[in-house]
C-alpha positions as CSV (number, residue, x, y, z in Angstrom):
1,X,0.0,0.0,0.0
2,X,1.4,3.5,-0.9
3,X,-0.2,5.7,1.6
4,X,-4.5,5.3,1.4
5,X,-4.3,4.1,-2.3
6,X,-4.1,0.4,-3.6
7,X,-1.0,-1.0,-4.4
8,X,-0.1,-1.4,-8.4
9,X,0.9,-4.8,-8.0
10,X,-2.9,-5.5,-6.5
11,X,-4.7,-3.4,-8.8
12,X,-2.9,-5.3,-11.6
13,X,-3.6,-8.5,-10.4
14,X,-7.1,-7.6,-10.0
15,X,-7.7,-6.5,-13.2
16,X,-6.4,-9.9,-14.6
17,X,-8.9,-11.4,-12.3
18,X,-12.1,-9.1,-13.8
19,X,-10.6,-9.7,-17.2
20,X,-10.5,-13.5,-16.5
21,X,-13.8,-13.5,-15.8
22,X,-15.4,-11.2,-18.0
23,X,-16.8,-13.9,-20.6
24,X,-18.9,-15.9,-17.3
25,X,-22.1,-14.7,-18.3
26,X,-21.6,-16.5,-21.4
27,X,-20.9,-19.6,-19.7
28,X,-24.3,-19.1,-17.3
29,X,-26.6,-21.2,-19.2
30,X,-23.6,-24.1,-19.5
31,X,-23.1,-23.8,-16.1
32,X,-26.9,-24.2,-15.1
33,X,-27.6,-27.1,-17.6
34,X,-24.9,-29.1,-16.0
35,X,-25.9,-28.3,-12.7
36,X,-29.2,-29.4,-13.3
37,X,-27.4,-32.4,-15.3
38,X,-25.8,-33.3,-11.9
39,X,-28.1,-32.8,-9.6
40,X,-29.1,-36.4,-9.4
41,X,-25.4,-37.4,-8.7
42,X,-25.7,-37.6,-5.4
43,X,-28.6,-39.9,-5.7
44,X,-26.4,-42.3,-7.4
45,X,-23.1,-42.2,-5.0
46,X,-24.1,-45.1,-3.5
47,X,-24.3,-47.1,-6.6
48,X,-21.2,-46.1,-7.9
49,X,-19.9,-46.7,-4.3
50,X,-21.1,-50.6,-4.8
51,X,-19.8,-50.8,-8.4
52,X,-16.5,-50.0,-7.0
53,X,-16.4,-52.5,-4.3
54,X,-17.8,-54.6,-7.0
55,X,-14.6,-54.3,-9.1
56,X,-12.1,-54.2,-6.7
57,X,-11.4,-58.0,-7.1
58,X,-11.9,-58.0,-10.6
59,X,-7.5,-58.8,-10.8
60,X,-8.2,-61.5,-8.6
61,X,-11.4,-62.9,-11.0
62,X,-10.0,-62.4,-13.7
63,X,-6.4,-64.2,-12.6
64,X,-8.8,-67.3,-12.0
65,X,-11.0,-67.2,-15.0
66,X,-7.2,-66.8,-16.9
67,X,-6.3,-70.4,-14.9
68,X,-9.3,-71.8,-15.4
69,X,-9.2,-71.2,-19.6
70,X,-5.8,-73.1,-19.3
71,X,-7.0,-75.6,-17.6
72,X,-9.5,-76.3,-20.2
73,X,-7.0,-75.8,-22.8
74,X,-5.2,-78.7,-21.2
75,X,-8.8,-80.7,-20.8
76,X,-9.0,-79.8,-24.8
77,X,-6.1,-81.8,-26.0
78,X,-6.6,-84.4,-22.8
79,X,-10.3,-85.1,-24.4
80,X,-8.9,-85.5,-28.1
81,X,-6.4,-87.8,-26.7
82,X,-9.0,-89.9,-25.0
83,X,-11.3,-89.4,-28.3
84,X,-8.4,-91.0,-30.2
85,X,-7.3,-93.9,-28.0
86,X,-11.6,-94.6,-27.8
87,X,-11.6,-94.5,-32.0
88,X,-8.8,-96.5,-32.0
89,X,-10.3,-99.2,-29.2
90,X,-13.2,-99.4,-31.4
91,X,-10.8,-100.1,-34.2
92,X,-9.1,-102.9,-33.3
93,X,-12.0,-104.5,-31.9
94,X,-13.7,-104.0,-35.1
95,X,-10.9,-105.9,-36.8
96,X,-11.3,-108.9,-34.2
């Protein structure tokens, strides 16, 4: 402060400020849409609260379902194995 007046400095910065803000009553009716967009938000916390928890052992789901598909994988070629030996059973018994 220079005697009663305002400093520069703070007039300056204040002016930035106004100037910054100058185009908000443009962006009035944005700002009032999406608050009337959001206003139901709060009704849906909770649910996104529960999806959340929902998801949290998703890693550990989807590690299992990742060990499981292997598995079968391996059950895949065990079954055509068994499919093959049975066919070739049926074979040589045919041939008997």
């Amino acid at each position: 402060m220079h005697g009663f007046g305002i400093d520069p400095d703070v007039a300056s910065w204040l002016r930035s400020a106004s100037d910054g803000l100058g185009h908000l009553q443009d962006l009035t009716p944005l700002l009032w849409r999406a608050a009337a967009d959001l206003r139901h938000l709060q009704d849906s916390a909770s649910l996104f609260q529960s999806a959340a928890r929902d998801l949290r052992n998703t890693a550990d789901t989807a590690r299992v379902l990742s060990d499981g598909a292997k598995e079968f994988m391996q059950a895949e070629g065990l079954i055509m194995q068994l499919m093959q030996a049975a066919a070739d059973r049926r074979r040589a018994r045919d041939e008997c």
